[in-house]
NUDRENMAR-700103 format. One record per residue (C-alpha): residue number from 1; x negated, y, z; residue in three letters. Coordinates in steps of 0.001 Angstrom, whole numbers. Layout:
BEGIN
resi:x:y:z:resn
NUM:X:Y:Z:Ala
...
***
This chain:
BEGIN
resi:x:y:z:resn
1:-7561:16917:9733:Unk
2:-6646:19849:7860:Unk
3:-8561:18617:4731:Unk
4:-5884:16084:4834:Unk
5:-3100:18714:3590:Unk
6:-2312:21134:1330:Unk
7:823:23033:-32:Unk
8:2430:23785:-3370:Unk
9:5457:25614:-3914:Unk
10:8084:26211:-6200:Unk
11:10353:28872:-5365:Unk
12:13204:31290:-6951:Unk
13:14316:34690:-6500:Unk
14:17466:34872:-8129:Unk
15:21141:36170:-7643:Unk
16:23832:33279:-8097:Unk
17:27563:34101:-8822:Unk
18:29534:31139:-9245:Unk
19:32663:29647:-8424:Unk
20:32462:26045:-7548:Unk
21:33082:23088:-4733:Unk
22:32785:24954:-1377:Unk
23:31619:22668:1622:Unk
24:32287:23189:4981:Unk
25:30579:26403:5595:Unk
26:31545:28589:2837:Unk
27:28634:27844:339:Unk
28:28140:26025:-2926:Unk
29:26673:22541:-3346:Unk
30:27016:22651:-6890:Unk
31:29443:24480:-9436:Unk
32:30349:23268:-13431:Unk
33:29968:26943:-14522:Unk
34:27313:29291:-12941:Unk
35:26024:32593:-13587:Unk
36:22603:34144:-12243:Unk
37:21947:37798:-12178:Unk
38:18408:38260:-12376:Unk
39:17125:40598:-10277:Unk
40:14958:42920:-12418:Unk
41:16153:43136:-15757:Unk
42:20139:42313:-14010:Unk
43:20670:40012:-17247:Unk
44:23269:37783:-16676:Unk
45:22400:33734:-17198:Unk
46:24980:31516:-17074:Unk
47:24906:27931:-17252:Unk
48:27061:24834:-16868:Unk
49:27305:21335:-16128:Unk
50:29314:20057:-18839:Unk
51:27156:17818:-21919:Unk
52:29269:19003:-24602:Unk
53:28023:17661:-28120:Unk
54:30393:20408:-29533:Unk
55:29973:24103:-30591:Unk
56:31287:26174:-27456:Unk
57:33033:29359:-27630:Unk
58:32547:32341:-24693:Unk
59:35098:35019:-24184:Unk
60:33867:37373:-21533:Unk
61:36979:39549:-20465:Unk
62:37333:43334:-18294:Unk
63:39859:41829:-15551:Unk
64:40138:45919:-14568:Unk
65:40604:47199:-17978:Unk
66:42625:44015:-19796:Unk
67:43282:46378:-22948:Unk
68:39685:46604:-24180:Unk
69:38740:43959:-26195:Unk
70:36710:40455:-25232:Unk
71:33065:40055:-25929:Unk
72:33001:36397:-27746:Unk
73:29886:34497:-28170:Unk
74:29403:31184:-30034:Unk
75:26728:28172:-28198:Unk
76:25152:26045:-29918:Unk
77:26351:22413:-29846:Unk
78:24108:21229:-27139:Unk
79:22889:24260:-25398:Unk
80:24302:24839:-21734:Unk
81:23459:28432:-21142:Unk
82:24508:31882:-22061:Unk
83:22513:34909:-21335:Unk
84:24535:37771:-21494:Unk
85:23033:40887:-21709:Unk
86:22560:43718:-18914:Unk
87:24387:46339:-21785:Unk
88:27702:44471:-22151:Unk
89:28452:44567:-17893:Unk
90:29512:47760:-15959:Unk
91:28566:47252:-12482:Unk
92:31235:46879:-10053:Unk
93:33654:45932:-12726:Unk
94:35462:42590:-12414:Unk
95:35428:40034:-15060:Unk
96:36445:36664:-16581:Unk
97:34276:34087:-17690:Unk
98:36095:31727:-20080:Unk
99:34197:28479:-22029:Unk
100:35576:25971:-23853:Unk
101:35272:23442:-26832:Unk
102:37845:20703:-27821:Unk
103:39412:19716:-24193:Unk
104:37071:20990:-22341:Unk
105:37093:24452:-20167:Unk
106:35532:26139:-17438:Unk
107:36655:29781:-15710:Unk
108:34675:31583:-13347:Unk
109:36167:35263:-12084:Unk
110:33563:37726:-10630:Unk
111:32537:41179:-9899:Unk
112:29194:42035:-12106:Unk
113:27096:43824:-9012:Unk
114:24877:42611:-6203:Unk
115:26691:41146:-2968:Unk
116:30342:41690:-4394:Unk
117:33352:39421:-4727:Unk
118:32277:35511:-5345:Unk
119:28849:36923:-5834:Unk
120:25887:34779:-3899:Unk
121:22464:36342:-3016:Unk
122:19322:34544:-3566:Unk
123:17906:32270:-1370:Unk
124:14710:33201:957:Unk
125:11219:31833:-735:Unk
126:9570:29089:1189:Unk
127:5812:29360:2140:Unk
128:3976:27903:4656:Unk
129:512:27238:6216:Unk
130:-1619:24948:8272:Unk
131:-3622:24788:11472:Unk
132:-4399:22180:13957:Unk
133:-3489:22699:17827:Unk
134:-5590:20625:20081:Unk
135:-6340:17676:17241:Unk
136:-3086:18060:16323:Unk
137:-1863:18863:12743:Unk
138:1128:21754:12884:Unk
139:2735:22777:9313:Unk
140:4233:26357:9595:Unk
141:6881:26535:7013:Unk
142:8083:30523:6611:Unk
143:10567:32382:4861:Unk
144:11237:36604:4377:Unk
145:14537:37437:5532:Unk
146:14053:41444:5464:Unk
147:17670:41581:6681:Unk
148:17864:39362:9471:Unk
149:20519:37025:7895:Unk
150:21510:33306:9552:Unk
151:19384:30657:7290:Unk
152:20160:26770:7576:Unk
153:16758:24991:6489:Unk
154:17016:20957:5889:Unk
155:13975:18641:4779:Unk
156:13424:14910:3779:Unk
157:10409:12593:2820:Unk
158:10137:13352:-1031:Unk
159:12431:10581:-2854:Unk
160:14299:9996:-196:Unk
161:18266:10170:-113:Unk
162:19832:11776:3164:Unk
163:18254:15112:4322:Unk
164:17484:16064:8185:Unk
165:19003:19441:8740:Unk
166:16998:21862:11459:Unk
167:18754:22499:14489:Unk
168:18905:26483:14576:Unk
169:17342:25857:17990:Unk
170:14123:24174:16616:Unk
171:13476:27304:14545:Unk
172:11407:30199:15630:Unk
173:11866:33511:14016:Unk
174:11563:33069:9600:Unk
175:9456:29933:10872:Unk
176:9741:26072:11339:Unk
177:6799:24468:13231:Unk
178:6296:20744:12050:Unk
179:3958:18947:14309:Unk
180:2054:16184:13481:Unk
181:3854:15011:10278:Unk
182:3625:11812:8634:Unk
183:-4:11112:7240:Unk
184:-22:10940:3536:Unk
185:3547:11813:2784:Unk
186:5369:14063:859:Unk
187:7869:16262:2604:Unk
188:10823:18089:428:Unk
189:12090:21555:2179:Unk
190:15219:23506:1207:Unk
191:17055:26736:2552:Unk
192:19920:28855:2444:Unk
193:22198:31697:3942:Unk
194:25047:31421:5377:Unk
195:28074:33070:6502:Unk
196:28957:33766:10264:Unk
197:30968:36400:12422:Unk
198:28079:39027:11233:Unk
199:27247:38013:8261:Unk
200:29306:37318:4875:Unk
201:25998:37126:2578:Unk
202:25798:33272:1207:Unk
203:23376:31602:-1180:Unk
204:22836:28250:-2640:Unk
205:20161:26163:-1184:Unk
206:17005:27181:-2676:Unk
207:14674:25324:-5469:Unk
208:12979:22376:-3664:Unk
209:9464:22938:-1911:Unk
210:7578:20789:-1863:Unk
211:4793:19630:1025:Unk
212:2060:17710:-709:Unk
213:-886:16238:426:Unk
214:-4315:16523:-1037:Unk
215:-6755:13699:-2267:Unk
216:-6951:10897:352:Unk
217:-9381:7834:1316:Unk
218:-12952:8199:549:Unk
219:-14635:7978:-2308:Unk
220:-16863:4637:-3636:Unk
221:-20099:6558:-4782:Unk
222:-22795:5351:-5716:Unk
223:-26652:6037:-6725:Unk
224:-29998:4867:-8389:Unk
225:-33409:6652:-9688:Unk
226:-33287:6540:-13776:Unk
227:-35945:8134:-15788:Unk
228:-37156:10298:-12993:Unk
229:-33753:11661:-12035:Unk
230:-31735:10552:-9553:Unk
231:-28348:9578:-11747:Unk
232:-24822:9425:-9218:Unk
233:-21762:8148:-10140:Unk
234:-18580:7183:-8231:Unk
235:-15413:5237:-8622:Unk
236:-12273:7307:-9525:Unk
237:-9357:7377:-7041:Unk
238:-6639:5325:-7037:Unk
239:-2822:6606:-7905:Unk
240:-2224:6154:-5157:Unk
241:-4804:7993:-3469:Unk
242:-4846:11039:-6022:Unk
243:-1714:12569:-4733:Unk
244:-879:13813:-8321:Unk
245:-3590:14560:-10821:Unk
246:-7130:14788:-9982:Unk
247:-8725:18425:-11639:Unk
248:-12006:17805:-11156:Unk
249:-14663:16171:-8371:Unk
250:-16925:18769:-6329:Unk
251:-20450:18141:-5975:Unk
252:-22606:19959:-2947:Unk
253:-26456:18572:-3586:Unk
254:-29578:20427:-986:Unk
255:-32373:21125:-3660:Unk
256:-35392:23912:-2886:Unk
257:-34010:24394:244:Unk
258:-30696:25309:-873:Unk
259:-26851:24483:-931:Unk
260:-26101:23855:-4690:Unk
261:-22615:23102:-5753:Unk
262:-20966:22472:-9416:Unk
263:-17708:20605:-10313:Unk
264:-17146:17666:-12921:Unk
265:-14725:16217:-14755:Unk
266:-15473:12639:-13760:Unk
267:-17388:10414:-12762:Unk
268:-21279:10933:-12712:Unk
269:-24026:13588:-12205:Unk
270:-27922:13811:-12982:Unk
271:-29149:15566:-10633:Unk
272:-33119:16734:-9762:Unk
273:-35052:13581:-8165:Unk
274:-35839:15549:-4637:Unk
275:-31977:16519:-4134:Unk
276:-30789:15384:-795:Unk
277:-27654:15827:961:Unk
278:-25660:14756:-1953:Unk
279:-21633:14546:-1254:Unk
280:-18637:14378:-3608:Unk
281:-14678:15329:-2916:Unk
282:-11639:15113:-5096:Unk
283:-9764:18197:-6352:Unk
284:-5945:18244:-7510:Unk
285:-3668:20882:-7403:Unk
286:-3309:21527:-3432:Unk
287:-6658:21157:-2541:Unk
288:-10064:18841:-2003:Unk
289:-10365:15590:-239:Unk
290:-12388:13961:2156:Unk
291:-15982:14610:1384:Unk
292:-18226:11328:791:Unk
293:-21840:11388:906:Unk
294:-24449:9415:-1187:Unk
295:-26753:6953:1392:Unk
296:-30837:7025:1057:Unk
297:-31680:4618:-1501:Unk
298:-31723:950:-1064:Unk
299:-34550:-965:560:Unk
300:-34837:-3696:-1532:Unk
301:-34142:-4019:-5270:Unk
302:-34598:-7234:-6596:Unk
303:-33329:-9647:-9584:Unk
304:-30886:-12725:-9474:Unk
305:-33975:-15513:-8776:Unk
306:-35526:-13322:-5730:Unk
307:-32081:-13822:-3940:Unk
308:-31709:-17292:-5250:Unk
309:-29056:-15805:-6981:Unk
310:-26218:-17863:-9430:Unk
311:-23718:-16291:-11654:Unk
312:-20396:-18551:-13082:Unk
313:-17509:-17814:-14748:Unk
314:-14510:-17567:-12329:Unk
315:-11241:-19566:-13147:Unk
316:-9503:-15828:-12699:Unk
317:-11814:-14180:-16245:Unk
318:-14266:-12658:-14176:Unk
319:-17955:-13418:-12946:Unk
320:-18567:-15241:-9761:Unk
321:-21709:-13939:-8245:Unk
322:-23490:-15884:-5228:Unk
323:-26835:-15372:-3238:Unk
324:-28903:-16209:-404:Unk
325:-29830:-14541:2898:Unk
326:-33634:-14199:2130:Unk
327:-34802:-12611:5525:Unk
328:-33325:-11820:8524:Unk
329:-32950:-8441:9429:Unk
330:-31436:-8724:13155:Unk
331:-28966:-6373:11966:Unk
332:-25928:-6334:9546:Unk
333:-27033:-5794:6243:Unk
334:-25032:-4287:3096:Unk
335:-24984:-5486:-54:Unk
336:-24227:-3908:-3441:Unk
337:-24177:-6118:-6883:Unk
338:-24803:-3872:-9567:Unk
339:-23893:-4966:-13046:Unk
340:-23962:-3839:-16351:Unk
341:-23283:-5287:-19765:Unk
342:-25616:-5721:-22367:Unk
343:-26513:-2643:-24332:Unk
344:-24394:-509:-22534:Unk
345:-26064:2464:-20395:Unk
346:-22825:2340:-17854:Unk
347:-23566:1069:-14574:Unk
348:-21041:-481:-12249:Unk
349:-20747:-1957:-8238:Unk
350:-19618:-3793:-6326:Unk
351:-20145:-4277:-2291:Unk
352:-20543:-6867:-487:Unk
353:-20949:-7488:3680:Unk
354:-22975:-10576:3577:Unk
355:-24824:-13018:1296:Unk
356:-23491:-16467:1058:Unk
357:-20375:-15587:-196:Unk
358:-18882:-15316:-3677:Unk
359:-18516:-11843:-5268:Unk
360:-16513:-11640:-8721:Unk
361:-16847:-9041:-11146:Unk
362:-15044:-8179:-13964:Unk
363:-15782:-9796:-17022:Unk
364:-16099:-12861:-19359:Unk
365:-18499:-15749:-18953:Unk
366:-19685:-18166:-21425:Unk
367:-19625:-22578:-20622:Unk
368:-23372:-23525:-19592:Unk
369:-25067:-26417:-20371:Unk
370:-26912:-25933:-16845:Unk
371:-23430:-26276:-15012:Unk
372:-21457:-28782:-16571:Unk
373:-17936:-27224:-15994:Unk
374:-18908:-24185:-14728:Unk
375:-19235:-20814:-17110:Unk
376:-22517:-18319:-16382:Unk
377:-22444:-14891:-17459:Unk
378:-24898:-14361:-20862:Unk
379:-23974:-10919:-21636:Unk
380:-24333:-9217:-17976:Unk
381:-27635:-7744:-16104:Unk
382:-26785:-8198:-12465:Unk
383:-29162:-7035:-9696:Unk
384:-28465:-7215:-6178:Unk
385:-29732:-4476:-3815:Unk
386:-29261:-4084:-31:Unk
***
């Protein structure tokens, strides 16, 4: 089951000093004019809501020592940052952060040092990992909190609108156990600090992360014996399946007696006639798939006429395919119509439970004089194996 899931994570580790819409405890949904001290170089990067097509001016004012002049800065029109540099702040010193252009103006007043006056710490970085507890899938997502500080940690299915906040109860120490989650589904996770009787340290709610699922559903492979090598090739995954983009497919082959593996772009390997044990699985970014292995070779391989075998054009563009039982096996038998068009070295499938029924494959078909208002396929070699 834990081939099933994977993680990825985006995460920040940023001061945020801003002054903004409070909500009900204290912190900061969202602010027009925000500044972020960043941690190592202590750079100041300040940003705002505002789309202003106009050039901005910046006046960055000593609030403790009004007589020294401003620091002005011109933006851009179009640009919605400022990075102010580490050698035009004093630390501890308060200041006042003007812009404007035509009508428009934003203030924010703060004190240029870490955990001072309107002054919000960075929010812990999300991690997590995954086990399984008696065939049950458990997602431990973690956070460092080196000081011990009150956290509030919500979540939601990725694209959804309302968020489930995490009853402080439900949460274990820097760790949120989520058992058996929703197959196949995305899960967004965000956190914060917040103020209580110990505590004044705040922070915004941190950059999304994101729980993400690896490659899903098996895969439709397929194989056949060409010029003395045995040739495999599968299907690719579905969008929907692919959970984001699909890297590359793994390949684990036996050959001598050994455990061979190699990776390819997509979709086909040659491998050595004698290899056994041949099994493919997606990669993307989180992780691989379910592993799909390659059944022994078919039993029979025959042409169109040994299966009484008829090929028509469908009224949908493809090729209606249709066959005969010719023994009976006491056993359910499956079927695989393989198809290729005419000077082209690309082989395609398609499977089938049972003969006497109609199989269409993609693909144009020509009227025949055979079938008076029926089409047959002229540019096709279709065999049928089982």
């Amino acid at each position: 089951m834990s081939d099933h899931w994977w993680i990825k994570s985006l995460a920040g580790g940023l001061v945020i000093l801003m002054l903004g819409i409070a909500s009900s405890k204290g912190n900061v949904e969202e602010c027009s004019l925000c500044c972020t001290l960043q941690e190592t170089i202590e750079d100041l990067n300040c940003t705002w809501s505002n789309n202003s097509s106009l050039e901005l001016n910046a006046i960055l004012q000593k609030i403790t020592k009004p007589h020294d002049f401003p620091r002005n800065y011109t933006i851009p029109p179009g640009r919605k940052w400022l990075l102010i540099p580490r050698e035009n702040l004093i630390k501890s010193l308060k200041y006042q952060l003007i812009i404007n252009g035509g009508t428009w103006m934003e203030t924010l007043t703060f004190t240029y040092c870490h955990g001072c006056e309107n002054v919000l710490i960075g929010a812990p970085v999300l991690h997590s990992s995954i086990s399984e507890e008696d065939d049950t899938l458990v997602v431990d997502v973690k956070w460092e909190n080196q000081d011990s500080l009150a956290v509030e940690l919500r979540y939601r299915i990725l694209g959804a609108s309302e968020w489930i906040l995490v009853h402080s109860n439900d949460q274990e120490p820097d760790c949120y156990r989520m058992r058996d989650p929703e197959p196949y589904t995305d899960y967004e996770f965000q956190i914060r600090y917040i103020p209580n009787e110990h505590q004044k340290s705040s922070s915004l709610w941190s950059t999304s992360y994101v729980l993400t699922t690896v490659p899903i559903g098996t895969l439709d492979i397929w194989r056949r014996m060409e010029q003395g090598n045995l040739l495999v090739t599968w299907k690719p995954l579905s969008p929907y399946n692919n959970k984001g983009k699909i890297f590359s497919y793994k390949v684990t082959y036996d050959y001598n007696n050994k455990l061979q593996t190699t990776e390819k772009p997509c979709c086909s390997i040659i491998l050595p006639a004698p290899s056994t044990n041949v099994c493919v699985s997606a990669r993307n970014s989180t992780g691989l798939g379910p592993v799909t292995c390659i059944t022994p070779l078919c039993s029979v391989v025959a042409n169109m006429d040994d299966f009484g075998g008829k090929a028509w054009g469908d009224p949908s563009g493809g090729i209606a395919v249709w066959w005969k039982e010719s023994l009976n096996y006491g056993f359910p038998v499956n079927y695989v119509v393989e198809w290729r068009k005419e000077n082209s070295t690309e082989m395609d499938w398609t499977r089938s439970q049972k003969a006497g029924q109609t199989v269409v494959l993609p693909g144009k078909g020509l009227l025949s004089s055979q079938w008076p208002g029926h089409y047959i396929n002229t540019d096709h070699h279709i065999n049928i194996l089982k």
